[in-house]
C-alpha positions as a Markdown table, in Angstrom:
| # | Residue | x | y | z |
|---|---|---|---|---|
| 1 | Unk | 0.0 | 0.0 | 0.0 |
| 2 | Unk | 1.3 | 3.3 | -0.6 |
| 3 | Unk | 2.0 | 5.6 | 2.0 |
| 4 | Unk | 2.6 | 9.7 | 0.9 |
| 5 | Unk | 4.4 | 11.6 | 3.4 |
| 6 | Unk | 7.1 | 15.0 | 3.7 |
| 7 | Unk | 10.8 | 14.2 | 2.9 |
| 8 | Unk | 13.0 | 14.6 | 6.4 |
| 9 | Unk | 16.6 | 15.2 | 6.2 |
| 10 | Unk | 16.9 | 11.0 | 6.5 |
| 11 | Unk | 16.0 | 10.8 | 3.0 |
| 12 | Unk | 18.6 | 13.2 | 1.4 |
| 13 | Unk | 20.5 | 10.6 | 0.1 |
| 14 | Unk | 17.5 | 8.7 | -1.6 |
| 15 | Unk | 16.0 | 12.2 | -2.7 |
| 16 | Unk | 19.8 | 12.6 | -4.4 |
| 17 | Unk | 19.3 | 9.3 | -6.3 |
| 18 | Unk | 16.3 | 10.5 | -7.5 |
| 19 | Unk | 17.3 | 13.4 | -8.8 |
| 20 | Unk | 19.7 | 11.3 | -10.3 |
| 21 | Unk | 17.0 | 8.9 | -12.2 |
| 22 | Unk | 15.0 | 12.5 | -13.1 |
| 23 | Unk | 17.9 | 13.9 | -15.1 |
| 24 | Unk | 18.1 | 10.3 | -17.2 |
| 25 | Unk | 14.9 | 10.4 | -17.5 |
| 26 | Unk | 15.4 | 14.0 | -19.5 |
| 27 | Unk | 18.3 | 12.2 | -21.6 |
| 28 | Unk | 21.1 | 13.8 | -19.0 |
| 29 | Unk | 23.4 | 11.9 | -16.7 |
| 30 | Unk | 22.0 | 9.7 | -14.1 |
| 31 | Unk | 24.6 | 11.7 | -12.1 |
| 32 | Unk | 22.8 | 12.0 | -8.2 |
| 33 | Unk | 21.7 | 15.6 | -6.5 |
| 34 | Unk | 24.1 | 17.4 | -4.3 |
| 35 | Unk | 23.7 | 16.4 | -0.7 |
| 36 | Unk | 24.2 | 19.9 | 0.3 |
| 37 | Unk | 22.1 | 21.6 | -1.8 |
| 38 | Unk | 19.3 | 19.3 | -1.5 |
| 39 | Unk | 19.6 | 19.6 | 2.6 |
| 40 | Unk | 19.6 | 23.3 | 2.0 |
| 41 | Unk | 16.6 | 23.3 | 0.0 |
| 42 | Unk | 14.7 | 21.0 | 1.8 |
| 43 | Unk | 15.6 | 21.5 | 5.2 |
| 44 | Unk | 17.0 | 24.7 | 5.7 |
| 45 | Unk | 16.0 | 27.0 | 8.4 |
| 46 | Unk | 14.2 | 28.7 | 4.9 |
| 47 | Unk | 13.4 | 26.0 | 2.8 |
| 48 | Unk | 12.4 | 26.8 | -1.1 |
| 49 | Unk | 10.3 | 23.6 | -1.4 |
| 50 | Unk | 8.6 | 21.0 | 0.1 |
| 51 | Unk | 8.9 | 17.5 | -0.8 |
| 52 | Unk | 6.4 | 14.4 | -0.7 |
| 53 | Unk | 7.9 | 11.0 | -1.0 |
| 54 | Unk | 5.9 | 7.8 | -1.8 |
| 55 | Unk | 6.8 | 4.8 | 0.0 |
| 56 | Unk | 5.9 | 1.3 | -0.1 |
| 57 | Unk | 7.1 | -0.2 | 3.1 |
| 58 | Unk | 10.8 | 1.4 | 3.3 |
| 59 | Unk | 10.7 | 1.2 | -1.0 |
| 60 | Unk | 10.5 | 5.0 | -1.8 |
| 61 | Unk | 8.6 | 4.9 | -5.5 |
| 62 | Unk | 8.4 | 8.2 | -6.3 |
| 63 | Unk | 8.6 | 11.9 | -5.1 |
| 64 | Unk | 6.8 | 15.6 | -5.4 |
| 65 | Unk | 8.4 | 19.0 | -4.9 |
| 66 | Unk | 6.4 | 22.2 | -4.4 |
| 67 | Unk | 6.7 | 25.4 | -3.6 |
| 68 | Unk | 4.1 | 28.2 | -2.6 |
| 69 | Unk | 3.7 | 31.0 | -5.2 |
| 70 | Unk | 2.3 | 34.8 | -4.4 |
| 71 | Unk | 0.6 | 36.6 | -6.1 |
| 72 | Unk | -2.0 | 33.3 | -7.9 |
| 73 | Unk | -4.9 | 35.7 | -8.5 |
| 74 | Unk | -5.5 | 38.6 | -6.7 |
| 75 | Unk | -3.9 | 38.4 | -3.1 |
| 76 | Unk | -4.5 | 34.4 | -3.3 |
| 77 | Unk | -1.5 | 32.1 | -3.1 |
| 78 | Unk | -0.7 | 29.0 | -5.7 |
| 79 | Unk | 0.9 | 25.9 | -5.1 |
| 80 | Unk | 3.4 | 25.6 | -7.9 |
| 81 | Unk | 4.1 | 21.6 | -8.0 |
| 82 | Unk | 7.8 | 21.7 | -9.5 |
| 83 | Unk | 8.6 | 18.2 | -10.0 |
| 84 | Unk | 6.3 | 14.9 | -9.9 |
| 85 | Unk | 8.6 | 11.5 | -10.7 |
| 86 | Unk | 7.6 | 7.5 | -10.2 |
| 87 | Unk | 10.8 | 5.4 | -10.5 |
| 88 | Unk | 9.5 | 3.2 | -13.4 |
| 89 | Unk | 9.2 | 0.0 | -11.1 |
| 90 | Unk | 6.1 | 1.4 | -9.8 |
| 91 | Unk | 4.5 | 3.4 | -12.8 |
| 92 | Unk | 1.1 | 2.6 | -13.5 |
| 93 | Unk | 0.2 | 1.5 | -10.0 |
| 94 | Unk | -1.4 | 4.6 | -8.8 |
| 95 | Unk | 1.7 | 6.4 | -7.2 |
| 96 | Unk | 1.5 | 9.0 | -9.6 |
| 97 | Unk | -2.2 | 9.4 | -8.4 |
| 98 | Unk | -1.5 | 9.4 | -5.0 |
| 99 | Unk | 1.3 | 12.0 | -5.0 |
| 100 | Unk | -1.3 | 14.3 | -6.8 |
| 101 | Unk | -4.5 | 13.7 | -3.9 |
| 102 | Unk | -1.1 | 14.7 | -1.4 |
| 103 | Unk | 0.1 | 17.6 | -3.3 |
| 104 | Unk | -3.9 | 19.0 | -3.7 |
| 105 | Unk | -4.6 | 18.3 | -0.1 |
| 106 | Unk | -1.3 | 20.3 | 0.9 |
| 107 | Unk | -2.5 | 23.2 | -1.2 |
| 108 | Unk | -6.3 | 23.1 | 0.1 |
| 109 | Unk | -4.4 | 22.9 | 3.6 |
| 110 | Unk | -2.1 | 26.1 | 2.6 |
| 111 | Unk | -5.2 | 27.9 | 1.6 |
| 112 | Unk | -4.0 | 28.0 | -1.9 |
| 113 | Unk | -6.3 | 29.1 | -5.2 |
| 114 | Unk | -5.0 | 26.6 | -7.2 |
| 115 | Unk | -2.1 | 24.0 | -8.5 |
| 116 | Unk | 0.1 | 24.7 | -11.2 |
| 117 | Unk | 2.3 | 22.8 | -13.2 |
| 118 | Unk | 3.8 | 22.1 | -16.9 |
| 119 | Unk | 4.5 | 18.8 | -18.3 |
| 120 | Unk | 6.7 | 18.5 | -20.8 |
| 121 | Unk | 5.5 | 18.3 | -24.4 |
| 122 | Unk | 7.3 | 15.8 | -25.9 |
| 123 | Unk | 6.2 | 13.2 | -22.7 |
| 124 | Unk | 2.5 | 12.3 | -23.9 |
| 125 | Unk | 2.6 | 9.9 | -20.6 |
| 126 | Unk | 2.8 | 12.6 | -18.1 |
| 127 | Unk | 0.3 | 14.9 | -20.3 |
| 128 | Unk | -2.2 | 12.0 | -20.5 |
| 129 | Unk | -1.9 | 11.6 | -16.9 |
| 130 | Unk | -2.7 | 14.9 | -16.3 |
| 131 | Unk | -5.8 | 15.2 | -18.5 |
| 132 | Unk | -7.0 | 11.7 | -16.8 |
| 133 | Unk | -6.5 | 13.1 | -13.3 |
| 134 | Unk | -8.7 | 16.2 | -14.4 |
| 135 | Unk | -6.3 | 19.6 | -15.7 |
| 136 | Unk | -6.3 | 19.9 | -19.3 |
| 137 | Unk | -3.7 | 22.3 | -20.7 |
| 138 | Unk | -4.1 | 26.1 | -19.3 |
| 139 | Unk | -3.4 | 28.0 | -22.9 |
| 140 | Unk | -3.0 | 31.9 | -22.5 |
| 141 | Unk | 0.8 | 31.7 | -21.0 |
| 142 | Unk | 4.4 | 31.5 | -22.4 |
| 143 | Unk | 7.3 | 29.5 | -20.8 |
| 144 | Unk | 10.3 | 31.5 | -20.6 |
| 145 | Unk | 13.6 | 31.2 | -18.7 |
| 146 | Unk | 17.0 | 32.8 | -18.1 |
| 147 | Unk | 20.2 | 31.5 | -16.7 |
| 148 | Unk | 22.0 | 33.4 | -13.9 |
């Protein structure tokens, strides 16, 4: 049975290997997440995110990392779900599922307007998934990034 609960700083080292998976995933290296950065993101006195880990038993399957977002609309505040990742042993058995019920009932919790997301568009899984679980694409936005 899967189990969804936060990340504590006992799981940096399985969070790193994730990371790790993530990045192959994308066609990088399967190179692991720095221990320090991870720790400082996650467990910081500040942290920038939250992360949910999916467990079966002490198996983690997957993960979810969020982060609250203000201004959504108006004064309200968003939950901005950053990353969502099943190790492919468990895909298709409803971790993915469970990780998103977790990550709404965080934000419903928070007192958030919304979730946001974006799925990648050359991964038809992930943007099946997402029409299945309920979002269809939000058009009306433009995806942009800078490197510092």
């Amino acid at each position: 049975m899967v189990q969804i609960s936060p990340a504590t700083e006992a799981d940096a080292e399985t969070i790193s290997e994730i990371l790790g998976e993530i990045e192959a995933y994308y066609g990088g290296d399967k190179t692991p997440g720095d221990l320090d950065q991870i720790r400082a993101a996650l467990f910081s006195e500040r942290p920038a995110a939250t992360c949910l880990l999916a467990r079966d038993g002490d198996a983690v399957l997957g993960l979810a990392s969020y982060s609250f977002l203000w201004p959504a609309a108006g004064a309200d505040t968003s939950l901005f779900l950053k990353e969502l990742y099943v190790r492919e042993s468990a895909r298709r058995r409803g971790v993915a599922g469970a990780l998103m019920g977790a990550v709404k009932e965080a934000a419903v919790a928070a007192g958030c307007s919304r979730v946001e997301w974006q799925g990648d568009a050359d991964n038809p899984p992930a943007l099946a998934f997402y029409e299945a679980f309920g979002a269809p694409p939000h058009e009306g936005k433009v995806f942009y990034r800078i490197d510092v």
